[in-house]
Short mmCIF file of the C-alpha atoms (twelve columns), coordinates in Angstrom:
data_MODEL
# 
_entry.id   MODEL 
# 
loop_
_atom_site.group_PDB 
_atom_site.id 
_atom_site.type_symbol 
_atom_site.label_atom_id 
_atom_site.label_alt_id 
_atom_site.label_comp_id 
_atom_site.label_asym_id 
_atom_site.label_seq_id 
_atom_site.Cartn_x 
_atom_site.Cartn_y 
_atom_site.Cartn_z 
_atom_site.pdbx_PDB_model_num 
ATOM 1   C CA . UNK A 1   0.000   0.000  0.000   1 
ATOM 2   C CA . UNK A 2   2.792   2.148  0.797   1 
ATOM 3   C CA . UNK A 3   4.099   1.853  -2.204  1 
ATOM 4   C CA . UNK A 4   0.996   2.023  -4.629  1 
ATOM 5   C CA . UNK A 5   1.190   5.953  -2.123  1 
ATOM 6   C CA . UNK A 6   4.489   6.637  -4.141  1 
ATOM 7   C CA . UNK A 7   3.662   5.953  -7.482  1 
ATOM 8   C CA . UNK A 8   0.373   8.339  -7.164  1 
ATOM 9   C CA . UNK A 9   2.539   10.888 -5.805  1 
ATOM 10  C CA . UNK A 10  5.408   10.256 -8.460  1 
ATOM 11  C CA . UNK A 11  2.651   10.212 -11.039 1 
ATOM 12  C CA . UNK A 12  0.758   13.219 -9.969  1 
ATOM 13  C CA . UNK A 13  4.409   14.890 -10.409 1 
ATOM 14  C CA . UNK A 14  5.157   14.279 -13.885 1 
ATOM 15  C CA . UNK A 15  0.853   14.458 -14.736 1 
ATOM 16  C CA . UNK A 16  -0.918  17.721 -14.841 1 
ATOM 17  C CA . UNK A 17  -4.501  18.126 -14.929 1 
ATOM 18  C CA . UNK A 18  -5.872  18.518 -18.465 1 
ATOM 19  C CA . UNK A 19  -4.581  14.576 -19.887 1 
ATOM 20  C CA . UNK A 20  -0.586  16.565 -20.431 1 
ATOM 21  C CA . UNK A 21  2.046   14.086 -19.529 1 
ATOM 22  C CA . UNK A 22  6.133   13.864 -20.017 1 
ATOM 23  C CA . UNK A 23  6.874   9.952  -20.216 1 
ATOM 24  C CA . UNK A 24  9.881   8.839  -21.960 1 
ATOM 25  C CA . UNK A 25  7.768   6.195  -23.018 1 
ATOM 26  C CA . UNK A 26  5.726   8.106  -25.674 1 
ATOM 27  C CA . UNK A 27  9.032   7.301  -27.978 1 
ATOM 28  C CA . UNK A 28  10.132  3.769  -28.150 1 
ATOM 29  C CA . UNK A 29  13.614  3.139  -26.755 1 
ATOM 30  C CA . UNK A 30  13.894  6.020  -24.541 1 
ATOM 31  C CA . UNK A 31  13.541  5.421  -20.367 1 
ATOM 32  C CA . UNK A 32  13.435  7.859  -17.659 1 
ATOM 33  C CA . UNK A 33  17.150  8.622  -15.962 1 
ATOM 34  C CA . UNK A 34  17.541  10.032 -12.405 1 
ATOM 35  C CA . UNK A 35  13.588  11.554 -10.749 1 
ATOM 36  C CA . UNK A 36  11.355  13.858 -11.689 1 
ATOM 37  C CA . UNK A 37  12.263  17.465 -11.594 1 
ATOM 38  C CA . UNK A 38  9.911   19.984 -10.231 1 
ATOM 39  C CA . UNK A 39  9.955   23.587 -9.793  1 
ATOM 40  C CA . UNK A 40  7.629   26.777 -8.646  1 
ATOM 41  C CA . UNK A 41  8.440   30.922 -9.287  1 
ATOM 42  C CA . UNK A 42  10.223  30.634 -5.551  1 
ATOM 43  C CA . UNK A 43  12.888  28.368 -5.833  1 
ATOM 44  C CA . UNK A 44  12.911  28.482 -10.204 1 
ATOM 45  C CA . UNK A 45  16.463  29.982 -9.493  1 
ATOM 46  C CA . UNK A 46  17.667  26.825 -8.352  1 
ATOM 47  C CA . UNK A 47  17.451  25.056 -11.327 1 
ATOM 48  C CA . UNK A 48  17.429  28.058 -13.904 1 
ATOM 49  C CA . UNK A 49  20.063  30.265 -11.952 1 
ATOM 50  C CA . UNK A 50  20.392  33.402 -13.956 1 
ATOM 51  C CA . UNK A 51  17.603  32.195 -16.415 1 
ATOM 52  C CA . UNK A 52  14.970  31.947 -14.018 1 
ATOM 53  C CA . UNK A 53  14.153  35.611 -14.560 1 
ATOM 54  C CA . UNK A 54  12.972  35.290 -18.210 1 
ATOM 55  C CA . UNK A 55  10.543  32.488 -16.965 1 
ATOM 56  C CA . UNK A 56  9.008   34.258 -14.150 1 
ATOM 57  C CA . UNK A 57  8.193   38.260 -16.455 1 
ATOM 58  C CA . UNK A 58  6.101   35.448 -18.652 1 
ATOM 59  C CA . UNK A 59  4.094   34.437 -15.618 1 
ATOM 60  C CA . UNK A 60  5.697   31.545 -15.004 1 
ATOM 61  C CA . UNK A 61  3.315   28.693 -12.923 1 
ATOM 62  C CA . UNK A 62  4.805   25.765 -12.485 1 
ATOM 63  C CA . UNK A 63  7.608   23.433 -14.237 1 
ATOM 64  C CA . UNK A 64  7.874   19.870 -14.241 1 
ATOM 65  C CA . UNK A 65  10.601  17.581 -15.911 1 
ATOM 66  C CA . UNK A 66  11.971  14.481 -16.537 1 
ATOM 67  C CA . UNK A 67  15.657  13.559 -18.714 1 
ATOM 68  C CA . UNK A 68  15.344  10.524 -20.517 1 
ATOM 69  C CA . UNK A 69  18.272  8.487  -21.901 1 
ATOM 70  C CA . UNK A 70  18.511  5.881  -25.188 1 
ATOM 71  C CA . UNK A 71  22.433  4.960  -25.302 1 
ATOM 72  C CA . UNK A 72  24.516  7.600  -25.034 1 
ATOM 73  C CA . UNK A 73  22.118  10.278 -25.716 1 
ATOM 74  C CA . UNK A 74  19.518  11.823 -22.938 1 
ATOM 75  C CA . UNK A 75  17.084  14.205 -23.501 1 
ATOM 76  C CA . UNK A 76  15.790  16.917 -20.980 1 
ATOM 77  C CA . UNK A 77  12.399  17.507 -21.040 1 
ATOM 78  C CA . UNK A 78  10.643  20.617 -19.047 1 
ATOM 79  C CA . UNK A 79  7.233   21.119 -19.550 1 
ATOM 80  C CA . UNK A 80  6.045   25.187 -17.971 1 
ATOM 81  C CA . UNK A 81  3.087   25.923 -17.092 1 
ATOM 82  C CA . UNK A 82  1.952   29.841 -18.200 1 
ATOM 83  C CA . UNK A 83  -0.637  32.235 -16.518 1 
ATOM 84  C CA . UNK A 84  -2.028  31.664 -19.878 1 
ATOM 85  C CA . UNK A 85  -1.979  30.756 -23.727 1 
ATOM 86  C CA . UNK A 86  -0.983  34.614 -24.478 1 
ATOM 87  C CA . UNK A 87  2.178   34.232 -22.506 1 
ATOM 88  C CA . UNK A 88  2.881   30.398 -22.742 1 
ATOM 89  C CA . UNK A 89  3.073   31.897 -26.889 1 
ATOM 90  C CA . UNK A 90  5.076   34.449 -25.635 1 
ATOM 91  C CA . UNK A 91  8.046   32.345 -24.123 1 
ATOM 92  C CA . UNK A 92  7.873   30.327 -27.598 1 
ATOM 93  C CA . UNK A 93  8.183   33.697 -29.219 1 
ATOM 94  C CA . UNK A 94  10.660  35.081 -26.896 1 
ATOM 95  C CA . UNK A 95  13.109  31.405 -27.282 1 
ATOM 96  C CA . UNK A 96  12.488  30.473 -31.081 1 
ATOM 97  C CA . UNK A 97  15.489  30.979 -33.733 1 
ATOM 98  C CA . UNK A 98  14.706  33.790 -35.526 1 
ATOM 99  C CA . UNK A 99  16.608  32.059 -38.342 1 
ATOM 100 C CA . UNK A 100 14.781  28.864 -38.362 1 
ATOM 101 C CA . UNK A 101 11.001  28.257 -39.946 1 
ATOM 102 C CA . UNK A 102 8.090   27.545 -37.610 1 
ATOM 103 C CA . UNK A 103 6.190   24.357 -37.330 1 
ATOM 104 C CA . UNK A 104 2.587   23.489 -37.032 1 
ATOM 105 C CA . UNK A 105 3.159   21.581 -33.373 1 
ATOM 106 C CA . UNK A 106 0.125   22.871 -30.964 1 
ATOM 107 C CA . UNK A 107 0.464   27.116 -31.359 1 
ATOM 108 C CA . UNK A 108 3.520   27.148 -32.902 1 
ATOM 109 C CA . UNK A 109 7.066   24.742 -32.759 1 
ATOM 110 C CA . UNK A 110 10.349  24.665 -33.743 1 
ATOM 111 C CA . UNK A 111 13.077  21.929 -33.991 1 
ATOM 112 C CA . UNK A 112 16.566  22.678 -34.561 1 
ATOM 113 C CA . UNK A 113 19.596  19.825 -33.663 1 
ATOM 114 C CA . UNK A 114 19.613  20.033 -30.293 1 
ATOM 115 C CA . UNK A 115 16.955  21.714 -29.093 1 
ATOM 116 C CA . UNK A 116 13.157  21.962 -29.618 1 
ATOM 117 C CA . UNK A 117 10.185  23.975 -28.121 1 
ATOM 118 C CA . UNK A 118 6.765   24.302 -28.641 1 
ATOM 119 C CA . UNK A 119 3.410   26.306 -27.180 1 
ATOM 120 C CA . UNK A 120 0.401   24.915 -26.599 1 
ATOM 121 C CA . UNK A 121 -2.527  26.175 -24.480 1 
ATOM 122 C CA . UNK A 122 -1.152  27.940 -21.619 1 
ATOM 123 C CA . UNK A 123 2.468   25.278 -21.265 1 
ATOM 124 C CA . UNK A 124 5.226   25.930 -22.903 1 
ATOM 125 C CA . UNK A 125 7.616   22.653 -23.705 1 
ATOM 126 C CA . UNK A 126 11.683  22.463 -24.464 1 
ATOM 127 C CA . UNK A 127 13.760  19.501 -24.726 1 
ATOM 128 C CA . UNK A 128 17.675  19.900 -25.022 1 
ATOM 129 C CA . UNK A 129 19.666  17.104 -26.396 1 
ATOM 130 C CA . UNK A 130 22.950  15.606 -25.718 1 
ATOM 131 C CA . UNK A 131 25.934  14.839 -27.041 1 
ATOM 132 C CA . UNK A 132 26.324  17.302 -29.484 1 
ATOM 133 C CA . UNK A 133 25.119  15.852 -32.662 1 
ATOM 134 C CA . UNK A 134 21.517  16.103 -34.891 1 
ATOM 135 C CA . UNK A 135 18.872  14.758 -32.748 1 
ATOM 136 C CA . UNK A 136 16.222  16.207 -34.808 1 
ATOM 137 C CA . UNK A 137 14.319  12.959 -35.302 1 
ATOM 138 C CA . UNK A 138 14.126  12.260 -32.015 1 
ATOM 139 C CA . UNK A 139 13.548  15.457 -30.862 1 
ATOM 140 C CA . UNK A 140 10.409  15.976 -33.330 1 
ATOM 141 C CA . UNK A 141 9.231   12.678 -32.168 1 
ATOM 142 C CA . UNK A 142 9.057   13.761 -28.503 1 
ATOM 143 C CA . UNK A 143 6.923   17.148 -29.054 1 
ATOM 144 C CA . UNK A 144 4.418   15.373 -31.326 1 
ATOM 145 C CA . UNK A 145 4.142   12.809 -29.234 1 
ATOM 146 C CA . UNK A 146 4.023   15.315 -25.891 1 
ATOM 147 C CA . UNK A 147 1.330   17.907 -27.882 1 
ATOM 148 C CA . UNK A 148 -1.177  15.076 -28.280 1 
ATOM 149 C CA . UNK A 149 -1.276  14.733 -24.278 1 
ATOM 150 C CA . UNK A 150 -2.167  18.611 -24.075 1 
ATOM 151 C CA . UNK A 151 -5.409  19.794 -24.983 1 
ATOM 152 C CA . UNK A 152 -6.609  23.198 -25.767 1 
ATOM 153 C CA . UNK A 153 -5.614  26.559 -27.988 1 
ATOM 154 C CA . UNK A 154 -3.649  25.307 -31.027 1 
ATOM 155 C CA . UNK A 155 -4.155  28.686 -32.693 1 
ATOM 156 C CA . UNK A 156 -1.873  31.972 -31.686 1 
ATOM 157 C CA . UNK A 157 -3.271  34.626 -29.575 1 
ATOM 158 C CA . UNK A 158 -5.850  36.753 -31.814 1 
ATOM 159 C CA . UNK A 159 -3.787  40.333 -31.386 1 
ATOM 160 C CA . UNK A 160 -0.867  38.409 -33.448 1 
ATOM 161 C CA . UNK A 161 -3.188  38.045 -36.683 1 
ATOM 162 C CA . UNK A 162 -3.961  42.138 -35.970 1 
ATOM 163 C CA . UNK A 163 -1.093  43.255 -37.365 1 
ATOM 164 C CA . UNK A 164 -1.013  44.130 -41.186 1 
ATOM 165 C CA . UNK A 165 0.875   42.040 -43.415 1 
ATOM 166 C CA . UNK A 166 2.287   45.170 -45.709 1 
ATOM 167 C CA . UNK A 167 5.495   45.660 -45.010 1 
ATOM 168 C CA . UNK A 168 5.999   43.182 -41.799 1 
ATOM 169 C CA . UNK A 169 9.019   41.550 -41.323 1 
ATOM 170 C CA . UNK A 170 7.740   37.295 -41.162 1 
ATOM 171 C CA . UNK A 171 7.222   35.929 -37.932 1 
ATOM 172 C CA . UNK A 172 8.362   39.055 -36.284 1 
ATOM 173 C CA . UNK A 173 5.361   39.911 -33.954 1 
ATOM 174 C CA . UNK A 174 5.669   38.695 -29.940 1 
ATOM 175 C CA . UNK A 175 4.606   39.505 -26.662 1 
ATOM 176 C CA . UNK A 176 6.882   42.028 -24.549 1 
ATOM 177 C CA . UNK A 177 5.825   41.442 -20.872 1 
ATOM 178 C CA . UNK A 178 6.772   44.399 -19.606 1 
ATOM 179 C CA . UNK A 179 8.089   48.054 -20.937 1 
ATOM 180 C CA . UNK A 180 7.033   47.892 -24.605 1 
ATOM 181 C CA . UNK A 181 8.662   50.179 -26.312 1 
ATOM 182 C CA . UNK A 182 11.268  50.870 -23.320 1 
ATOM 183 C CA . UNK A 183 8.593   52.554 -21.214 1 
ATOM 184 C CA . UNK A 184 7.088   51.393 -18.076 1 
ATOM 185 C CA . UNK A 185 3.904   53.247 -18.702 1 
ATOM 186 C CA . UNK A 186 3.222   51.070 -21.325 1 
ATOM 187 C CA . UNK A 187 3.209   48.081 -19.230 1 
ATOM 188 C CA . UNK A 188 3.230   44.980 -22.093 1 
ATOM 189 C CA . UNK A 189 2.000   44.352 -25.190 1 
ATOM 190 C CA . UNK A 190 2.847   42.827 -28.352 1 
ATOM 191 C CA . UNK A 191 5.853   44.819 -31.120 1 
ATOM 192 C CA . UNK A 192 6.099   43.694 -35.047 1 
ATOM 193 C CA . UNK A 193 9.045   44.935 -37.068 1 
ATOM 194 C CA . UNK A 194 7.868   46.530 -40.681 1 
ATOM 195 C CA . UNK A 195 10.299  48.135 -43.035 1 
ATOM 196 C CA . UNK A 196 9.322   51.780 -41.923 1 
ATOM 197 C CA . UNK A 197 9.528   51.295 -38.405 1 
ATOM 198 C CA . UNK A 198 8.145   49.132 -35.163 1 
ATOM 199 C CA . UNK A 199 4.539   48.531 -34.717 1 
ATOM 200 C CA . UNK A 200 3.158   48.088 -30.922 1 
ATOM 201 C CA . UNK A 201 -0.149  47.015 -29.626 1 
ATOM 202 C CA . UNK A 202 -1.059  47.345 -25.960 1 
ATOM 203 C CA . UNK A 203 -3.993  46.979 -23.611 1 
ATOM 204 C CA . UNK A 204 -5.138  48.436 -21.083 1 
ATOM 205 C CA . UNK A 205 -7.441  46.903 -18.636 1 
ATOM 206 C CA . UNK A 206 -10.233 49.897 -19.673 1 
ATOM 207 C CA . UNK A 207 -10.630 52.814 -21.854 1 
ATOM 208 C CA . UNK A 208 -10.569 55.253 -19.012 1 
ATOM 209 C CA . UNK A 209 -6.875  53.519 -18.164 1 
ATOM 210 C CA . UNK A 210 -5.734  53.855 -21.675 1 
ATOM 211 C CA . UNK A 211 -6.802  57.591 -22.274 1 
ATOM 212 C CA . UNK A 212 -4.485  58.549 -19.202 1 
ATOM 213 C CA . UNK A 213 -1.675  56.326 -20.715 1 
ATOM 214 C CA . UNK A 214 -2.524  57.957 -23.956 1 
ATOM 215 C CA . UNK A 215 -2.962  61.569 -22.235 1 
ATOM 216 C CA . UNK A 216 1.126   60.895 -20.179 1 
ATOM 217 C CA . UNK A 217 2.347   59.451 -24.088 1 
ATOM 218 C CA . UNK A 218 1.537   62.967 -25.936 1 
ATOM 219 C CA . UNK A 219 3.286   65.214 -22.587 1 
ATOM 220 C CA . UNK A 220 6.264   63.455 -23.591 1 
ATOM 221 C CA . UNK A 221 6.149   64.278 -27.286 1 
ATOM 222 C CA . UNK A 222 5.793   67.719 -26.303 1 
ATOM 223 C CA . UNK A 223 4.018   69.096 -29.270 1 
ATOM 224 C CA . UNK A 224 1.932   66.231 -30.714 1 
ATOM 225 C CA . UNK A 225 -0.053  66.609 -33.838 1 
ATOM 226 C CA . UNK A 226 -3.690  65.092 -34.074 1 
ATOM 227 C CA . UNK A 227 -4.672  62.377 -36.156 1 
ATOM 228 C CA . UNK A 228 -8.449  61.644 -37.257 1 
ATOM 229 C CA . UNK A 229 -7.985  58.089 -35.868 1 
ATOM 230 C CA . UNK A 230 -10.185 55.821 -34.036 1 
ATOM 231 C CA . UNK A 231 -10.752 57.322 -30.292 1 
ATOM 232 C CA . UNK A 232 -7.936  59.917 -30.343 1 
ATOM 233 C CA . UNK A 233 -4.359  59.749 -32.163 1 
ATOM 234 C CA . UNK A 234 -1.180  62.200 -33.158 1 
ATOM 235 C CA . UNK A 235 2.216   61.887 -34.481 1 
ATOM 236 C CA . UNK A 236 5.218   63.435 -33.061 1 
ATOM 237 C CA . UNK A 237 9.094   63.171 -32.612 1 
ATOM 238 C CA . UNK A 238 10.779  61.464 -29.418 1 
ATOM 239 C CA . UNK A 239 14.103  61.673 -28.435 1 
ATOM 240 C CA . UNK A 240 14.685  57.861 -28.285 1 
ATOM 241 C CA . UNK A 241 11.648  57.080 -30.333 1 
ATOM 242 C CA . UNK A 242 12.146  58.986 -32.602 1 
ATOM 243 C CA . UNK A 243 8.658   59.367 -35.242 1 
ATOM 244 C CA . UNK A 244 5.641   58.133 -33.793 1 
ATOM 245 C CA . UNK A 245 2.174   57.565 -34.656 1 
ATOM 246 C CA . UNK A 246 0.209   56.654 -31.662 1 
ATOM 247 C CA . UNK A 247 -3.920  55.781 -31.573 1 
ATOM 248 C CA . UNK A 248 -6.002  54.608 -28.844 1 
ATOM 249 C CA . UNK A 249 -8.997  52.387 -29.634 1 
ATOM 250 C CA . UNK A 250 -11.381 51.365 -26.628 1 
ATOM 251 C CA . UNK A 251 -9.192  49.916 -24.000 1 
ATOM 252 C CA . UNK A 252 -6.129  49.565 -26.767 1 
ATOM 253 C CA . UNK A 253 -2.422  52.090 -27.436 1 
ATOM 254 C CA . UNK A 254 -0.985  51.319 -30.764 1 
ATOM 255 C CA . UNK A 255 0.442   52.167 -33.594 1 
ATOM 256 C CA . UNK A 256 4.356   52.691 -34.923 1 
ATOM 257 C CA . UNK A 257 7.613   53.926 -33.240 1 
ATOM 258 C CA . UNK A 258 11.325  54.906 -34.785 1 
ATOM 259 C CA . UNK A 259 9.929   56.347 -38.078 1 
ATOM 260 C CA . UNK A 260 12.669  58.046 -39.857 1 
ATOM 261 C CA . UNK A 261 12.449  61.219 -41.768 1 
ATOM 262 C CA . UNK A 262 8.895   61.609 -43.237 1 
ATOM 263 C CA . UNK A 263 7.410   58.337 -43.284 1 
ATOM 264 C CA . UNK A 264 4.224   58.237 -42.889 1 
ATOM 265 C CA . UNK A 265 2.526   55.279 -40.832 1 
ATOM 266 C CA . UNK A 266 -1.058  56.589 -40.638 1 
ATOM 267 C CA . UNK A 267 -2.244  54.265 -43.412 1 
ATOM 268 C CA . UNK A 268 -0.655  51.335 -41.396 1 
ATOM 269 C CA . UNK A 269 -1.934  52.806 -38.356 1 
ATOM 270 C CA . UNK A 270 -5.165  52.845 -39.363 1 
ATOM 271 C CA . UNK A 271 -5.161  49.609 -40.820 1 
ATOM 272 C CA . UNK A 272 -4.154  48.061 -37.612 1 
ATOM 273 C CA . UNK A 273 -6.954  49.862 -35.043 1 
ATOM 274 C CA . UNK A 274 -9.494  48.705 -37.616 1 
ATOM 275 C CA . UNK A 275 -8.736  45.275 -36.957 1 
ATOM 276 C CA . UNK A 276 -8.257  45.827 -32.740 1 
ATOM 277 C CA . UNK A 277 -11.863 44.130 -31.462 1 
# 
C-alpha cells in the first residue's frame, strides 16, 4: 500500500490536470534517468540560476521535468506551465530561432539539432539534447508525441493576426511582458518589425486607463499633432523614439515607433486599429 502511495505521488508529479504528460515512453527506446524534476516561481532559481528571470516576467506557474536516456544520448524535457496561452506563446516567441522556420506543433514549434520547443494552451515545452550531434528525429518525435497529451488553444493569440501584413518583417510579432517600447507606462504588449519602423499594440485593462496612458504618451512628445484616428491619435518626434504615430482604440495604445524622416505610418496605423476588437 505504501508503495501504490508513491507511485500516485510520483505520477501526480510528472501528470498535470488537463490529460498533459512527459513519459519517456511516448518514444520507443527512450527510459526515464535520475527523478522527476519539479519547480515553482520561488525556488525556479535553483534550477534556472540566472535564467529563471525570463521564466518568471512570462508568468511563469509551475515546471515539471523528466531527462530521458537511449544509449549515449539523454534528452531533458521541461514542460512550464503559463498564466495563460498569451504568454505560454510568448516564451515560444521570446526562445524560437529567428533564423529557423516555424512548425505546425500545438500554437507554434520549432526543432533545430539540439533543441526543440513548442506552445500549446497555456504550457510551454523544451527539450535539449545531448551529445552534441543532430537529434532532430528524435527530438520531433518527442513534441508530437508530448502535444497530443495537451489539450486546448492550437491557434496563436488573436492580437498576433492584428497586425497588417504590408510591409511586416515574417514571424516578427511577440509579446513584450513588460516596458514595450522601453517605457514602463506602457506596461506589455505585443511589437512587429515593418520596413518603416516598429509597430506596438497594448492593452489596457479599460478605456478610461488607456486615455491617461494615452494623455502621459503625448506630454512626452511635447508638441503632438492630431490624427483623425479611431478614439484619439497624433504623431510626433521622441528623443529615443524617434517618429511616432500613436492611436487609442477602446481599452487599446498602438500604432508605430522609430519612423525616420517623413514616413508616414497613418495608413498602417489605421489599418491596424481597424482590426483591434
Amino acid at each position: 500500500m505504501r508503495c501504490l502511495a508513491c507511485l500516485l505521488v510520483l505520477l501526480a508529479t510528472v501528470q498535470r490536470g488537463g490529460g498533459q504528460t512527459l513519459d519517456c515512453g511516448l518514444v520507443p527506446g527512450w527510459q526515464q534517468q535520475g527523478p522527476v524534476r519539479s519547480y515553482e516561481p520561488d525556488n525556479l532559481f535553483d534550477y534556472m540560476n540566472g535564467n529563471a528571470e525570463g521564466y518568471l516576467i512570462y508568468r511563469f506557474v509551475a515546471m515539471h521535468g523528466i531527462t530521458c536516456r537511449q544509449g549515449e544520448d539523454t534528452l531533458v524535457l521541461d514542460l512550464s506551465e503559463m498564466a495563460d496561452p498569451e504568454y505560454a506563446y510568448g516564451m515560444f516567441s521570446a526562445n524560437r530561432d529567428p533564423r529557423a522556420p516555424i512548425e505546425p506543433i500545438g500554437m507554434g514549434g520549432q526543432v533545430l539539432q539540439r533543441r526543440a520547443i513548442f506552445a500549446k494552451d497555456k504550457y510551454y515545452v523544451e527539450v535539449a539534447a545531448n551529445p552534441a550531434k543532430d537529434h532532430s528525429a528524435a527530438l520531433r518525435a518527442f513534441l508530437t508525441g508530448i502535444e497530443k497529451t495537451i489539450p486546448g488553444q492550437t491557434s496563436t493569440p488573436q492580437q498576433i493576426q492584428w497586425f497588417p501584413q504590408e510591409g511586416l518583417v515574417p514571424n516578427s510579432v511577440r509579446l513584450v511582458p513588460e516596458s514595450v517600447l522601453g517605457l514602463r507606462m506602457l506596461r506589455s504588449g505585443y511589437v512587429g518589425q515593418y520596413d518603416l519602423g516598429k509597430a506596438f499594440l497594448v492593452a489596457e485593462s479599460t478605456p478610461e486607463s488607456a486615455a491617461a496612458v494615452m494623455a502621459k504618451l503625448k506630454d512626452r512628445v511635447g508638441q503632438p499633432a492630431r490624427v483623425d484616428l479611431a478614439d484619439d491619435a497624433f504623431r510626433g518626434q521622441d528623443k529615443y523614439l524617434d517618429g511616432l504615430c500613436v492611436f487609442r482604440k477602446g481599452r487599446y495604445i498602438g500604432g508605430f515607433a522609430n519612423l525616420k524622416g517623413d514616413r508616414d505610418a497613418v495608413p498602417l496605423a489605421a489599418k491596424l486599429a481597424a482590426s483591434v476588437k
